[in-house]
C-alpha positions in Angstrom: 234.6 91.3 159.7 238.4 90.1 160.5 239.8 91.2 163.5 243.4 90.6 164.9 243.8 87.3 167.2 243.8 88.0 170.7 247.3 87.6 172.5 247.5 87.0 176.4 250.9 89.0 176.9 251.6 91.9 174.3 254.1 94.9 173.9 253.2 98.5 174.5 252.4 100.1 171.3 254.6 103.2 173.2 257.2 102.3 175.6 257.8 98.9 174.4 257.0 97.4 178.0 254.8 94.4 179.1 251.4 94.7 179.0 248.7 92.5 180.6 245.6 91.4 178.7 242.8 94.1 180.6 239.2 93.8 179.1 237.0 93.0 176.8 233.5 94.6 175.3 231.3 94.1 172.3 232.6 95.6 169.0 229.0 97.2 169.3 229.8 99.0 172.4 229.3 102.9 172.0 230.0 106.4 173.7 226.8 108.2 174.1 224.5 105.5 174.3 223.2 106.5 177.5 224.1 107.1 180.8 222.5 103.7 182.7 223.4 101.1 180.3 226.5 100.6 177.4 224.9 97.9 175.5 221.7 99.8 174.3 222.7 99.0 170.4 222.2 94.9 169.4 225.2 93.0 170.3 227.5 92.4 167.3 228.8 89.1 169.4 232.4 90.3 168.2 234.3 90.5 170.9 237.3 93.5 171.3 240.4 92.9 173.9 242.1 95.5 174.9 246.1 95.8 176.5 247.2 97.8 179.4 250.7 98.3 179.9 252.2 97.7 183.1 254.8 100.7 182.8 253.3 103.5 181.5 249.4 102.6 181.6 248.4 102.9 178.3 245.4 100.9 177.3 244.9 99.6 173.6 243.5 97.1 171.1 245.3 94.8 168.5 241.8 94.2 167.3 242.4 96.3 163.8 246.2 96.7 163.5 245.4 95.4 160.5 243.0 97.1 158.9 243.2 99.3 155.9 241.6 102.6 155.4 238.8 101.0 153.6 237.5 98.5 156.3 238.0 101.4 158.5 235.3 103.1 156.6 233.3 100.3 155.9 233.0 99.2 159.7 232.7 102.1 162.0 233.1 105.0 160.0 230.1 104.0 157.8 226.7 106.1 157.2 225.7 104.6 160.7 228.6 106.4 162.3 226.6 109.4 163.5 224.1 106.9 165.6 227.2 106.2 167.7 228.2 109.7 167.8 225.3 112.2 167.4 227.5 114.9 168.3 229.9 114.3 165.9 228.4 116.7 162.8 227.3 119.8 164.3 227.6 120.3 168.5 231.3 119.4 168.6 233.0 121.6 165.7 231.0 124.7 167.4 232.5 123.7 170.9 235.9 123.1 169.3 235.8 126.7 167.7 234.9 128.3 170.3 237.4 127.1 172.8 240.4 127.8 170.5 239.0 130.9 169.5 239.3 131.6 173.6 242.3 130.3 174.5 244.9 131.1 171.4 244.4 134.3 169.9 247.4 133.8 168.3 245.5 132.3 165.6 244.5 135.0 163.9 248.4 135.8 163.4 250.0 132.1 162.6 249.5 129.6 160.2 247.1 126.4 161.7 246.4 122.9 160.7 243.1 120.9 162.0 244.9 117.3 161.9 241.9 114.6 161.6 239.5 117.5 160.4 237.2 115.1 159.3 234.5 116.3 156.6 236.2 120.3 157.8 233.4 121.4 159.7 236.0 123.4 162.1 237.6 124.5 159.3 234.7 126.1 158.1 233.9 127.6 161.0 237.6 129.3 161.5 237.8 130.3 158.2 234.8 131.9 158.2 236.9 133.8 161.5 239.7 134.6 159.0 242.0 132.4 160.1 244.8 131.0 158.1 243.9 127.3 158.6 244.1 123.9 156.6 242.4 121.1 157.0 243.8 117.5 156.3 242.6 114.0 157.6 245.2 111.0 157.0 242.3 108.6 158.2 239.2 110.0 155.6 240.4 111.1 153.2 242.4 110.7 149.7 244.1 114.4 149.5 247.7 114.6 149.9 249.6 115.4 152.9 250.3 119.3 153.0 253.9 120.0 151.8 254.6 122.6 154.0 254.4 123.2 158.1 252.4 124.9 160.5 252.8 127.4 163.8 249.9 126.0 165.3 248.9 121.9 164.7 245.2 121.1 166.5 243.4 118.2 166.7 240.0 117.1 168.8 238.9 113.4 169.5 241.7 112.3 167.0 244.6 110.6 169.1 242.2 107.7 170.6 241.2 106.7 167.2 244.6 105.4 165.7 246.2 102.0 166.4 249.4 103.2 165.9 250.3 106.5 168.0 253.8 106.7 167.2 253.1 106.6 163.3 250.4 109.6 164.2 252.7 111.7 166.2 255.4 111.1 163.8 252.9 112.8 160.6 252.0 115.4 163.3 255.8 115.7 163.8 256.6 116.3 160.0 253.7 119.2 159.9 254.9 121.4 162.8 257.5 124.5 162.3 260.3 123.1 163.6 261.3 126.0 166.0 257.8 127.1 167.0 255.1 124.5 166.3 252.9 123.9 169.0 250.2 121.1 169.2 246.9 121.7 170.8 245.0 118.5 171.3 241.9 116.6 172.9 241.6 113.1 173.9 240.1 111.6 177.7 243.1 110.2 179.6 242.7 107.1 181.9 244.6 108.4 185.1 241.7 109.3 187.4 239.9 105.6 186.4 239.7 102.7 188.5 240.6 99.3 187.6 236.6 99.1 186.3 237.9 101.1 183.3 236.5 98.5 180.7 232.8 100.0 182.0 234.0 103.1 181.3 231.7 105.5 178.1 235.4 106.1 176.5 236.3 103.0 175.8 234.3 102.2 172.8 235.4 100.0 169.6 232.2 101.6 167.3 233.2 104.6 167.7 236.6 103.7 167.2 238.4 104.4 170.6 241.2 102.1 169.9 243.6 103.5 172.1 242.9 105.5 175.5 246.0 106.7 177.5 247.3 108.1 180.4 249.1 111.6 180.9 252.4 109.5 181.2 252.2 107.5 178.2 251.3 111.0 176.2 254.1 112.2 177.7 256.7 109.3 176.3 255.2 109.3 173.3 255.6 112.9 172.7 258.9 112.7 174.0 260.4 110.6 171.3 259.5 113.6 169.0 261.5 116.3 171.5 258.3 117.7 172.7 257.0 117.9 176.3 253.4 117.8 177.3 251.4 120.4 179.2 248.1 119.0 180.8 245.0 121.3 180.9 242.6 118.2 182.5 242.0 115.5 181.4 240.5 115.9 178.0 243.2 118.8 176.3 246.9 118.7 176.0 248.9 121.6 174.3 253.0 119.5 172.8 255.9 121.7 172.2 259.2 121.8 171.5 261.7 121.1 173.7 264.7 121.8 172.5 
């Protein structure tokens, strides 16, 4: 396994400011191991460094800038990925469904994309609801990018698992209406942490949690696109247009 050499001083990967060197924690080091102690899985003796930047607080790892899609799948999204993420096949798209289905019954009336759907679970489970939804994954999977846009763009647990936001929000960019889109998504932000972050369950290279922010670093980054942020808490975020 290559990983990316570890810099002291780096760049923010969204506002382009300084950001000090913050942490470090075994590549092994999971979510939902338990609640007492991180390192229940054996120590891989890789060691991940992540960046926060000094501006806008985002926290992030060069580790696999470099990686393609395949060592992606080869090293954390593997058959073993469900160890690290037992929720991940069947508790989460039923918890995912259920709180769009509460909160935007719009969808039974627009046109909806599931950005980072995964193996489509979700989908499944909305279009069994009759909703008009799509499912496409630019991480997981070989089918082309949809050629038209959507009213309503969702994604859960997708935003901390890409090294490069901006390339992320620019593809979630190109698949929104461009008068109405709206962009419903999860991700845990860092705001309410102490500086003892780095013990913290979210940060976790193997599940790949390569990038954790705040609420203002979602709001730059969004804002490069001409979209403002509203925060529900600290796990869901609904982008819109601005302008």
């Amino acid at each position: 396994m290559q990983i990316k050499t570890i810099v002291n001083e780096s760049v923010c990967k969204i506002c382009g400011s300084g950001a000090r060197l913050y942490g470090v924690t075994d590549f092994n080091t999971a979510c939902y191991a338990n609640n007492v102690h991180r390192y229940v899985y054996p120590l891989s003796g890789i060691p991940v460094y992540y960046h926060q930047c000094n501006a806008c607080g985002l926290i992030f790892t060069h580790a696999f800038d470099d990686w393609s899609d395949e060592e992606f799948q080869q090293h954390i999204y593997n058959d073993d990925y469900q160890k690290f993420d037992p929720a991940f096949n069947q508790t989460r798209p039923e918890k995912n469904a259920e709180i769009l289905l509460s909160n935007f019954k719009e969808l039974f009336s627009c046109t909806m994309l599931d950005f980072g759907c995964g193996d489509g679970q979700l989908v499944n489970k909305l279009k069994e609801m009759n909703i008009n939804v799509t499912g496409w994954d630019p991480f997981h999977n070989d089918a082309p990018m949809p050629e038209h846009t959507f009213e309503f763009v969702t994604s859960f647990e997708v935003m901390e698992h890409t090294p490069d936001p901006l390339k992320t929000v620019f593809l979630i960019n190109e698949l929104m209406d461009k008068k109405t889109g709206r962009y419903f998504f999860s991700t845990g932000v860092c705001d309410n942490h102490s500086d003892e972050i780095m013990n913290n369950w979210y940060i976790a290279p193997r599940n790949g949690h390569v990038t954790i922010y705040s609420k203002k670093s979602l709001e730059i980054l969004f804002a490069r696109f001409g979209m403002k942020v509203v925060h529900f808490s600290e796990w869901y975020h609904l982008a819109y247009r601005s302008e």
